[in-house]
N, C-alpha and C positions, 0 to 999 in steps of 0.2 A: 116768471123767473123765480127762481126757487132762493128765499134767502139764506143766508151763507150762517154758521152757526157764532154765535161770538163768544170770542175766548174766555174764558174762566178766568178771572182777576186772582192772582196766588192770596190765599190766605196771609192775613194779619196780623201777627201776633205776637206779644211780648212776652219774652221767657225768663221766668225766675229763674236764680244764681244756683238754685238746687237744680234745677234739671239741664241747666246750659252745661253744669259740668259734667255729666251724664250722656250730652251729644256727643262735643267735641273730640271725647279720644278717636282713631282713627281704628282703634280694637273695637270698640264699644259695640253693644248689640245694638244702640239708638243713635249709631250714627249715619242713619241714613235719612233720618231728620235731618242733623246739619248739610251731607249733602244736598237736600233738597232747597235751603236757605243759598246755599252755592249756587246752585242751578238759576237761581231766581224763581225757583217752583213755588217756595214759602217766602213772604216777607218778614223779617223778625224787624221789630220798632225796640229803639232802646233810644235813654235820654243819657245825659253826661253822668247825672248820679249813676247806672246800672254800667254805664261802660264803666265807672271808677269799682264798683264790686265786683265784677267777672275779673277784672284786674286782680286786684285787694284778691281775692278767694283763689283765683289758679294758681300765684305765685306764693301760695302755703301749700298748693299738692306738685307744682312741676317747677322745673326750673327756671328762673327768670327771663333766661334768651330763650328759651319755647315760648314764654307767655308772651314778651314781644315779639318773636313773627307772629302769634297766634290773632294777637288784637291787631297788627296791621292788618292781617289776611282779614279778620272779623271787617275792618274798614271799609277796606277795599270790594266787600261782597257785591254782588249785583243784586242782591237779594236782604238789602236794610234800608232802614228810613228813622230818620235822627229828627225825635221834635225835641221841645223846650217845653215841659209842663209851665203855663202860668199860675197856676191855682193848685193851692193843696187840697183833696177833700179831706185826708184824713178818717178815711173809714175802718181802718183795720187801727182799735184802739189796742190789740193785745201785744202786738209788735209795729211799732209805728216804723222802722225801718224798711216794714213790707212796701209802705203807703206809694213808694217811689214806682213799682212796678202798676199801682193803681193808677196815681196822676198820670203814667204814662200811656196807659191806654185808652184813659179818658180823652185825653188831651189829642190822639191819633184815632182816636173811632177804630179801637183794635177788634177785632174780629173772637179773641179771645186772651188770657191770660194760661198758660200753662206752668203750674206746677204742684208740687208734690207736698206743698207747705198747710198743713191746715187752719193757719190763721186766716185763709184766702175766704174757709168755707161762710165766712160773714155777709159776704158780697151777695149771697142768694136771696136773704131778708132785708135787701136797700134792692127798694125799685127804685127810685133814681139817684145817682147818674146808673143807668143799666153795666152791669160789670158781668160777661160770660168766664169762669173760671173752667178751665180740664185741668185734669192730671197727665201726667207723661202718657200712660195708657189707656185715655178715654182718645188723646189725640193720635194715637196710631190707630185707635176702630174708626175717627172721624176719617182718617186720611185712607184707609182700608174701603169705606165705605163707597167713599167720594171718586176712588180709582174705581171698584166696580162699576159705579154708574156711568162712567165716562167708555169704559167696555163695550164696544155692539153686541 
């Protein structure tokens, strides 16, 4: 009997406040990233700090009642996972406000950190805690990739 193929567990991943505001419009060319977080294709991890900044950061580009459906709808995804960093590392000393997007994927065994921010480029010279960083655009050739292969 021939075994059955097992499914592909959706990507992990925690997105900095620059590129979350870059999915989210429903014009955007990179929203078909967020819909994939919709779908549950992608799993995006965020902690209370990052839900208080995507907050704090929309409601200086849109208007308030957009950003509240916005963050309900964000809630309610089928496609998020909300941990609690215990620990700070503390590795990104040039902008230590970054560090929240690190604790958080530390702390969730994130698959990767995406964004567009070059304090992140730190994380390649700390072998431990291992921290994978993309940009907006390495993650669309990963997910470009990823769909080829899954192609007959």
């Amino acid at each position: 009997m021939a075994k059955r193929p097992q499914p592909i567990s959706p990507m992990r991943l925690v997105i900095d406040t620059n590129v979350w505001l870059v999915i989210i419009p429903a014009y955007s060319k990179y929203a078909f990233i967020y819909n994939q977080i919709k779908s549950g294709s992608l799993t995006i991890i965020i902690s209370n700090e990052i839900l208080f900044e995507y907050e704090e950061l929309m409601k200086q580009r849109y208007p308030s009642i957009s950003v509240n459906v916005e963050i309900r709808e964000l809630l309610s995804l089928e496609g998020i996972e909300f941990v609690k960093p215990e620990f700070r590392w503390n590795l990104i000393a040039a902008d230590p406000d970054d560090n929240k997007f690190v604790d958080c994927a530390i702390a969730a065994n994130a698959d990767y950190i995406i964004t567009n921010d070059n304090h992140f480029s730190v994380l390649k010279n700390i072998p431990f805690p291992r921290v994978n960083v993309l940009t907006l655009q390495q993650l669309i050739t990963v997910l470009i990739n990823n769909q080829n292969q899954l192609i007959p």
